[in-house]
C-alpha positions as CSV (number, residue, x, y, z in Angstrom):
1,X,23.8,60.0,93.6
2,X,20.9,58.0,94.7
3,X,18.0,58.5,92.2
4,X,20.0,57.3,88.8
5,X,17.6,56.6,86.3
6,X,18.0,53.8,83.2
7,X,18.8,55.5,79.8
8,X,15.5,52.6,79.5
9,X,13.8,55.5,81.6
10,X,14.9,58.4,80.4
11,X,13.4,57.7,77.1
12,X,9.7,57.8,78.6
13,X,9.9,61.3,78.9
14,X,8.6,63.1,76.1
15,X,11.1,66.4,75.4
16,X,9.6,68.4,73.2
17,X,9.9,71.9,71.3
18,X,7.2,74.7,71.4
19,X,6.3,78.5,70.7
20,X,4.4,80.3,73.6
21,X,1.4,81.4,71.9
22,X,-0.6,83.1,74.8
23,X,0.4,84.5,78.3
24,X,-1.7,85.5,81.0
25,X,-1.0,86.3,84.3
26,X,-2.3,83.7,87.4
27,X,-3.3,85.6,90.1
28,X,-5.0,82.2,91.9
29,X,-1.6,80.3,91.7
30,X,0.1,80.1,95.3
31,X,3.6,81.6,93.8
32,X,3.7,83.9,91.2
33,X,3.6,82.5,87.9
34,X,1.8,83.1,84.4
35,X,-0.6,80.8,82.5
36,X,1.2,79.6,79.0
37,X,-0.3,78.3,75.7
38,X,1.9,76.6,73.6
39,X,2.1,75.4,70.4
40,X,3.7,72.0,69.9
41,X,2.8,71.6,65.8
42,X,1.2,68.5,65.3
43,X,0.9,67.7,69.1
44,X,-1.4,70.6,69.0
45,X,-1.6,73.5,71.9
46,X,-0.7,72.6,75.1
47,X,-1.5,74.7,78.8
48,X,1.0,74.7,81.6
49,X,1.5,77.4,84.7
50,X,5.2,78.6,84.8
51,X,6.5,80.6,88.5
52,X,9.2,82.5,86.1
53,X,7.6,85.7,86.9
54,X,10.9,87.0,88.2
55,X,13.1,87.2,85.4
56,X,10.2,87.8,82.4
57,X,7.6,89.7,81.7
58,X,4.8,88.8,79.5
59,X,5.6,90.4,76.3
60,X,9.0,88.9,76.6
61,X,7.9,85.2,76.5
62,X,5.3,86.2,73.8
63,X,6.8,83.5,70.7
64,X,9.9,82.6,72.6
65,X,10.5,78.6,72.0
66,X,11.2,76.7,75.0
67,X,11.3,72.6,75.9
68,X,8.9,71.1,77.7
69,X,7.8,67.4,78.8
70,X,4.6,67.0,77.1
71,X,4.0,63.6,78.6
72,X,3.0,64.0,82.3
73,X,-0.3,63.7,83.4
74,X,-3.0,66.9,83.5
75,X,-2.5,68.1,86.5
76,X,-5.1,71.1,88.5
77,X,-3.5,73.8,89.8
78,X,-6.5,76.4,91.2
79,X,-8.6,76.4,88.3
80,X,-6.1,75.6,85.4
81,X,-5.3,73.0,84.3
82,X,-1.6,72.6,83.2
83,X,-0.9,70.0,80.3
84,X,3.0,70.0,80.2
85,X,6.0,71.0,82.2
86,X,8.0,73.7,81.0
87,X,11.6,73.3,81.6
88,X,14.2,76.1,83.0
89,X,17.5,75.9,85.4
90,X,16.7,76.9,88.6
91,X,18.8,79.6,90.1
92,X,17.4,80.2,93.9
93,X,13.7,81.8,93.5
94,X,14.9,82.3,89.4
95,X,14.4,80.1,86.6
96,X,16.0,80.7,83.1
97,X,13.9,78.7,80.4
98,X,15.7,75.9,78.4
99,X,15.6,76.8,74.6
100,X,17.1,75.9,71.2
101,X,19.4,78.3,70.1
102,X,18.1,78.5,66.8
103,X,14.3,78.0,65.7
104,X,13.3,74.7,65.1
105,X,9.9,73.1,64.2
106,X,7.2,73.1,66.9
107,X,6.9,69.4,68.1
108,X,10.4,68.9,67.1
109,X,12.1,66.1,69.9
110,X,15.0,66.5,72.3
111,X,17.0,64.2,73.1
């Protein structure tokens, strides 16, 4: 493998849990994907754009926790901007979100 990282570097990234709040389609994005506000507790709410359009609908996401690195710079995509990067196993043009299997407190780290 040639990108290993330093556990040193793995520690920079900031893993956190939060409850989608809001979801709204993104019809401006250049792959389908919905617009997501979440809640990270005392981090506050958070935007990010998410392509999982495939294998959820809105109302499914509605209050679903997921993990997300809430460290990355904003970053503009059309006229969004997304604050954090939701995390998911890719599976071809699917992704499956990465969640705790039981509720946990919003902001709560992973590690």
């Amino acid at each position: 493998m040639d990108n290993i990282i330093t556990f040193e570097d793995f520690t920079k990234v900031d893993l956190r849990i939060g409850t989608i709040v809001e979801v709204n389609d993104f019809p401006e994005a250049h792959h389908p994907a919905y617009q997501l506000k979440i809640d990270f507790g005392d981090l506050g709410v958070k935007t990010s754009s998410a392509q999982i359009t495939i294998r959820y609908k809105k109302e499914d996401l509605l209050h679903k926790q997921i993990v997300a690195v809430v460290n990355f710079p904003k970053k503009q995509i059309a006229k969004f901007m997304s604050e954090c990067l939701v995390l998911g196993a890719v599976d071809g043009k699917d992704v499956i979100l990465l969640n705790p299997q039981n509720k946990v407190k919003n902001g709560s780290t992973v590690s």
